[in-house]
C-alpha positions as CSV (number, residue, x, y, z in Angstrom):
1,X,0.0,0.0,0.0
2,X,1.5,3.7,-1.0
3,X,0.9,6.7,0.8
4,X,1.4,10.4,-1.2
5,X,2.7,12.9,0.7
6,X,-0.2,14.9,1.6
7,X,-2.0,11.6,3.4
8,X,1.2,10.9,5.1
9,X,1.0,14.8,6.9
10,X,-2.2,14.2,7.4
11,X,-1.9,10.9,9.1
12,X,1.0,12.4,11.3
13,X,-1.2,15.0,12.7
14,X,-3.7,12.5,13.0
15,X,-1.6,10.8,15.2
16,X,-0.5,13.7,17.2
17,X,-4.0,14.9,17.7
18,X,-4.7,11.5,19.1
19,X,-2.1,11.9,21.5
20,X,-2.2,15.3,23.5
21,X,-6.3,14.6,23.2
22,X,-6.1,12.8,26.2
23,X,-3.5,15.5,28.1
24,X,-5.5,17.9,27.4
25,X,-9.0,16.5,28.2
26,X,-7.5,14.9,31.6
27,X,-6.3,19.1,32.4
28,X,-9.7,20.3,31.5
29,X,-11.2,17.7,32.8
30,X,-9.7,18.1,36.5
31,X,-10.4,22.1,36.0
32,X,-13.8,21.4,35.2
33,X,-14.3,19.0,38.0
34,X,-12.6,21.3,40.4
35,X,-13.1,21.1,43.4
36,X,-13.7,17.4,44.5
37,X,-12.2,17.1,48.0
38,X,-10.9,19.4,50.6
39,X,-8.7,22.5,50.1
40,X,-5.4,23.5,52.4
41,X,-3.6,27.1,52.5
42,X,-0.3,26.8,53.7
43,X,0.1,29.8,56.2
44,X,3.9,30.0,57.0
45,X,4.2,31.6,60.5
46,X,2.8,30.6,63.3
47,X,-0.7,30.5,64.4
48,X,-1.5,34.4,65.3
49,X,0.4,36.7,62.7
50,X,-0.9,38.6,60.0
51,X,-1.2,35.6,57.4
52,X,-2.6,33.8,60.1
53,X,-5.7,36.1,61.1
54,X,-6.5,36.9,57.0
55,X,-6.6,33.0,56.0
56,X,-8.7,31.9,59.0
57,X,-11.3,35.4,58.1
58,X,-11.7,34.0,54.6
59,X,-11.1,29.8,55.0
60,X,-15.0,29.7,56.2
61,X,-16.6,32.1,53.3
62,X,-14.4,30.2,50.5
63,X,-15.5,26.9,51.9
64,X,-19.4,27.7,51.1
65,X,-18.1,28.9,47.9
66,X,-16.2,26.1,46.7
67,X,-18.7,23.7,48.5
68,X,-15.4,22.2,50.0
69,X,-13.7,22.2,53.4
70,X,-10.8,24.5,53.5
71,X,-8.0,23.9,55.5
72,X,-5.3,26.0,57.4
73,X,-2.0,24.4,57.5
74,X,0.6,26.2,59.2
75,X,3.8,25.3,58.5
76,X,6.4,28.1,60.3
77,X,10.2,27.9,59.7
78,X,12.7,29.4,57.4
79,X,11.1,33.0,56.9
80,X,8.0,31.4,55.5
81,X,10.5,29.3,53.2
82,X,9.5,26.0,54.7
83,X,6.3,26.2,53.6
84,X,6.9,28.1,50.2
85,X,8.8,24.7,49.4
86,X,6.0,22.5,50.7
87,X,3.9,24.4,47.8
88,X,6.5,24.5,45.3
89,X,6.6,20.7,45.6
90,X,3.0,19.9,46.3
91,X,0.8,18.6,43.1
92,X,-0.4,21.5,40.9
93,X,-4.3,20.3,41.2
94,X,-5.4,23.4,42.3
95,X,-5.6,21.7,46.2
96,X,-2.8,23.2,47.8
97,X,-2.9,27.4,48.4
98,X,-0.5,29.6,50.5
99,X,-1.0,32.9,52.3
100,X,2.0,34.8,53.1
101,X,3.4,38.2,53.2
102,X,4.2,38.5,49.7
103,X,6.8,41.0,50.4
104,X,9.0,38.2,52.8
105,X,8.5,35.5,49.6
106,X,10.1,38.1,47.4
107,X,13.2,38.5,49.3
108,X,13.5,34.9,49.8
109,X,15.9,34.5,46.2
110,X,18.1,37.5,47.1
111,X,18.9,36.4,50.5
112,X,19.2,32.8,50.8
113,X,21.7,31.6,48.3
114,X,21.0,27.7,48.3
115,X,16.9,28.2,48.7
116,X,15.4,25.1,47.8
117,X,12.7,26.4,45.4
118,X,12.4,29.6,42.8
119,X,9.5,31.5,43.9
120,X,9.4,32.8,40.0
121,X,9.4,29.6,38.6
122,X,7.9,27.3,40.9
123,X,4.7,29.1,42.1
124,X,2.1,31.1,40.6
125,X,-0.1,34.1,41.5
126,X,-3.6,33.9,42.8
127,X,-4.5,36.8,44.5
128,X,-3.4,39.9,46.3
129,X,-5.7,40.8,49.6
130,X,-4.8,42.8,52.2
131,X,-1.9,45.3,52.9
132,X,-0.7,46.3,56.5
133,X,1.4,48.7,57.2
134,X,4.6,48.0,59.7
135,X,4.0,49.9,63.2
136,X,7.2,50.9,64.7
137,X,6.6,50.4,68.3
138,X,9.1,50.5,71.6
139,X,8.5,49.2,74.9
140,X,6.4,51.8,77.7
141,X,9.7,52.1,79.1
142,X,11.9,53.1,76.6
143,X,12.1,57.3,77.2
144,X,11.7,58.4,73.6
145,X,8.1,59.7,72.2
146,X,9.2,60.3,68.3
147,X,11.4,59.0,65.8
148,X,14.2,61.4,66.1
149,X,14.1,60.9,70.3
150,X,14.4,57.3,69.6
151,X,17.7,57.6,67.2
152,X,19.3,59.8,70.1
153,X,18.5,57.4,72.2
154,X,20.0,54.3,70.5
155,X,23.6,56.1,70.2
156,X,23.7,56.4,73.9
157,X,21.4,53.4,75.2
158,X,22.0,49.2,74.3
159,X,18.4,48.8,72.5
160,X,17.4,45.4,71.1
161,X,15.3,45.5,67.3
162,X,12.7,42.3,67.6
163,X,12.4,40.9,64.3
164,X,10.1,38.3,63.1
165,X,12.7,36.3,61.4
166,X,16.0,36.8,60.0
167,X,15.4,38.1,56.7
168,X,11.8,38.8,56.9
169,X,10.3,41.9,55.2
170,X,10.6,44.0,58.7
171,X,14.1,42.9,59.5
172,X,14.9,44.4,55.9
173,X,12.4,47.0,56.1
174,X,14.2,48.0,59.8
175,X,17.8,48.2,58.0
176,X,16.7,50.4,55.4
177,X,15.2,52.4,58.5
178,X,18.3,52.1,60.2
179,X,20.6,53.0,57.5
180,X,18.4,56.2,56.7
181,X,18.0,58.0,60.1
182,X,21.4,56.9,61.6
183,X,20.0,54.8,64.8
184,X,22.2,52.3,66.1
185,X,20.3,49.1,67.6
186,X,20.8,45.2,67.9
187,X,18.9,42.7,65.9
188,X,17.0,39.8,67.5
189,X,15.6,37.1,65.4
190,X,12.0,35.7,66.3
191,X,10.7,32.7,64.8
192,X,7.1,34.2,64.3
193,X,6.0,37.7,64.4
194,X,4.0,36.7,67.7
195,X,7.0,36.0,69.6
196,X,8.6,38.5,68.8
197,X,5.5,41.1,69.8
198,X,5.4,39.0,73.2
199,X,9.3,39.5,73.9
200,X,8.7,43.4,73.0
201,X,5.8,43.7,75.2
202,X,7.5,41.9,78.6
203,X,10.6,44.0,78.1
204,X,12.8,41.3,76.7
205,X,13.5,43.6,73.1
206,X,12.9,47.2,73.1
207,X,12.0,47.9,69.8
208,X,9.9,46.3,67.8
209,X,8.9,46.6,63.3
210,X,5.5,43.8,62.6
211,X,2.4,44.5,60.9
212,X,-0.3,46.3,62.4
213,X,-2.6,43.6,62.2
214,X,-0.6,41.6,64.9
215,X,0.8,44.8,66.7
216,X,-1.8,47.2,67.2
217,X,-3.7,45.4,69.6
218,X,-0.8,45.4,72.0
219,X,-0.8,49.4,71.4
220,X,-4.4,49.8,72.2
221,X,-4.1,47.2,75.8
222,X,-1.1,50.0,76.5
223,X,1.8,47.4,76.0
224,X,3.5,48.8,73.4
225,X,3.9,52.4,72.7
226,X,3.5,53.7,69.3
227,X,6.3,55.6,67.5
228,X,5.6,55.8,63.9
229,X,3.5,53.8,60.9
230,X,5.6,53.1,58.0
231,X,2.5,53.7,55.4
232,X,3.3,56.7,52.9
233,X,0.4,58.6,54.5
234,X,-1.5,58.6,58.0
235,X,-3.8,55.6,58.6
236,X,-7.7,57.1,59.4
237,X,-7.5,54.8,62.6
238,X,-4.5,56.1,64.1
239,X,-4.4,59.5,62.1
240,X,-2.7,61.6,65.4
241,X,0.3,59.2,64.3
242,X,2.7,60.8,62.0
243,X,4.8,58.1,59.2
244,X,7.8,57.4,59.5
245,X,8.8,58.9,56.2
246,X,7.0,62.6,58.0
247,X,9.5,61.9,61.0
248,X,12.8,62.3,59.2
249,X,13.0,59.4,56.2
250,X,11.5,61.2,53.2
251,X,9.5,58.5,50.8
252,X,10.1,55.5,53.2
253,X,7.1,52.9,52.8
254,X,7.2,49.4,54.3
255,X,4.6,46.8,55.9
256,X,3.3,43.6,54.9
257,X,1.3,42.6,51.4
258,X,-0.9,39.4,52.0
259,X,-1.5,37.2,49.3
260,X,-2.2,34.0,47.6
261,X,-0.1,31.6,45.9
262,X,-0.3,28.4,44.0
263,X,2.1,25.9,42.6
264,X,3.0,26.6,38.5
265,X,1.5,24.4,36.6
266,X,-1.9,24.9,38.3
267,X,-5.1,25.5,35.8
268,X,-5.9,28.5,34.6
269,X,-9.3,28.1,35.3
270,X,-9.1,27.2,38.5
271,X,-6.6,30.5,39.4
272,X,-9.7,32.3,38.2
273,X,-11.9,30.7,39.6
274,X,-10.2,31.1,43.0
275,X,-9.2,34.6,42.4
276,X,-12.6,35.4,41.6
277,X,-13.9,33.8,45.1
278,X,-10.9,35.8,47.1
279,X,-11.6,39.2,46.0
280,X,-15.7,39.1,46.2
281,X,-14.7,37.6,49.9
282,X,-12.2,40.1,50.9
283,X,-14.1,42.7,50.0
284,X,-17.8,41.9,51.9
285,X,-18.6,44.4,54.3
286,X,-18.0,42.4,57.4
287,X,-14.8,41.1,56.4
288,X,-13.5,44.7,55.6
289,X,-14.6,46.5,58.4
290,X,-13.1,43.4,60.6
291,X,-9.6,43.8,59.1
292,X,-9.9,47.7,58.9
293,X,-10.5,47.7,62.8
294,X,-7.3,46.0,62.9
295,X,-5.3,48.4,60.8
296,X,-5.0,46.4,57.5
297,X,-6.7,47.8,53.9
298,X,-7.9,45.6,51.4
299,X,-6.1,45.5,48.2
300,X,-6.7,43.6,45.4
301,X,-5.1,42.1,42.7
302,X,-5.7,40.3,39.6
303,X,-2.8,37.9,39.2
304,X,-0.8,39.0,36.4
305,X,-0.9,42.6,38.6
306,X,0.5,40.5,41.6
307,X,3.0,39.1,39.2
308,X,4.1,43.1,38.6
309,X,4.0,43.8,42.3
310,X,6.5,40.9,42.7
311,X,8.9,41.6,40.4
312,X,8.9,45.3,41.9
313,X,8.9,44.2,45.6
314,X,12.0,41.5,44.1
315,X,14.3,44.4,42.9
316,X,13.6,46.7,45.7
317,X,15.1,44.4,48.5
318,X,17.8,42.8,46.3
319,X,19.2,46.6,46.5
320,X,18.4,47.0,50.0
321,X,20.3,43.6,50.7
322,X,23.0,44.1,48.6
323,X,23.8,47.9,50.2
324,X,23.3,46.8,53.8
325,X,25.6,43.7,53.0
326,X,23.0,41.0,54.3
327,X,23.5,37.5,54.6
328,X,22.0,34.3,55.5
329,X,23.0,30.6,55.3
């Protein structure tokens, strides 16, 4: 039997046809089936810290949405890198989320030269949520009322800098501080923002950078005084409080961006499907006004926009590492 040249194309892409069919039926068909079973976000800091309180706000709405159980896993250790690898590992079926300070995630590749993962490569935007500005607190004992009172103080007085981890966005976003208004302080590495808020408030640190979701409770009981707010204008609910950048560090902005990530290779459809869920949730009344009591806005992003703010937030601290000379095992 002969074949001319035009059946034998044709019977080639015939036969390729008949092979990616199935690929791409089984990918649409899991999309389209999506979800079947139980969800998990992967929080990476302990139980209590910003990520924490956002992912526990919106697990039950996005559960009733999906018709699924959703699940909060948190896995702390590393600066959130622990379980960043758990995700960038985990099967990309659209089962497996994490909420994280977006900001820590992207200074992750800059600071830790054998990380296990490449946030660029191996995960995938979902959504951006919330954004909470850093407060910069001190201890009620500490005898300085302002910014510049506090920088006079730490040339003449030991003070100790809680951080929430080595590396984290307000360890970075505390040298930047640090090299711009001249204070001199020690840093003490936390393995959770909690802790470290703890230590501050018993006396243990003196000065403490976190978000103002986890912080500004402990201002309010009277356990931590307030200094500054690193946002690049006053915050309604604490307006008597001038920025940081108003105190004596023109344009400085820092704080903590919570979002949602997936592993790459996840469906399209089901990123927009979940996207879709996250930003209708985040932004019901109850929920805002909840998070807005606490000192954090909502702040939405579509995904490729999250992909912009990552590659920004990325080149920002690789410069703020490589001046200050930081380094990590």
């Amino acid at each position: 039997m002969t074949i001319n040249r035009r059946g034998a194309l044709g019977a080639a892409l015939a036969t390729t046809l008949a092979a990616t069919l199935p690929v791409r039926a089984l990918a649409q068909g899991a999309a389209g089936n999506w979800p079947s079973k139980p969800i998990k976000i992967i929080v990476p800091y302990p139980a209590g810290g910003s990520s924490d309180i956002i992912a526990r706000a919106i697990s039950q709405p996005l559960s009733e949405a999906l018709g699924q159980p959703v699940i909060i896993d948190n896995r702390a250790g590393a600066n959130g890198n622990l379980g960043a690898d758990l995700l960038a590992k985990a099967p990309a079926d659209g089962y497996t989320f994490m909420l994280c300070d977006l900001g820590a995630l992207a200074i992750s590749p800059s600071l830790y030269p054998k990380l296990p993962f490449d946030p660029s490569k191996d995960l995938r935007s979902v959504a951006m949520l919330a954004y909470s500005p850093h407060l910069l607190v001190v201890h009620p004992s500490v005898q300085a009322n302002t910014l510049k009172e506090l920088v006079e103080l730490s040339k003449k007085s030991d003070l100790n800098f809680a951080v929430t981890a080595s590396g984290s966005t307000a360890h970075l976003a505390g040298i930047e501080l640090q090299r711009k208004i001249g204070a001199k302080w020690e840093y003490v590495p936390y393995k959770g923002g909690v802790q470290a808020v703890l230590d501050t408030v018993a006396g243990q640190t003196q000065v403490l950078m976190n978000g103002m979701l986890a912080t500004y409770p402990q201002v309010q009981a009277g356990k931590l005084k307030l200094i500054a707010v690193s946002k690049a204008t006053r915050m309604p609910l604490i307006g008597s409080v001038p920025t940081i950048a108003e105190q004596g560090a023109p344009g400085y902005e820092s704080g903590t961006w919570q979002g949602v990530v997936a592993a790459r290779g996840v469906p399209d459809a089901v990123i927009a499907r979940v996207n879709r869920e996250l930003v209708r949730i985040i932004r019901t009344a109850d929920i805002r006004a909840r998070l807005a009591g606490q000192g954090a806005e909502v702040v939405t992003m579509t995904a490729a926009e999250q992909d912009q703010f990552f590659a920004k937030e990325r080149a920002r601290w690789a410069q703020v590492i490589k001046e200050s000379n930081v380094k990590l095992d």
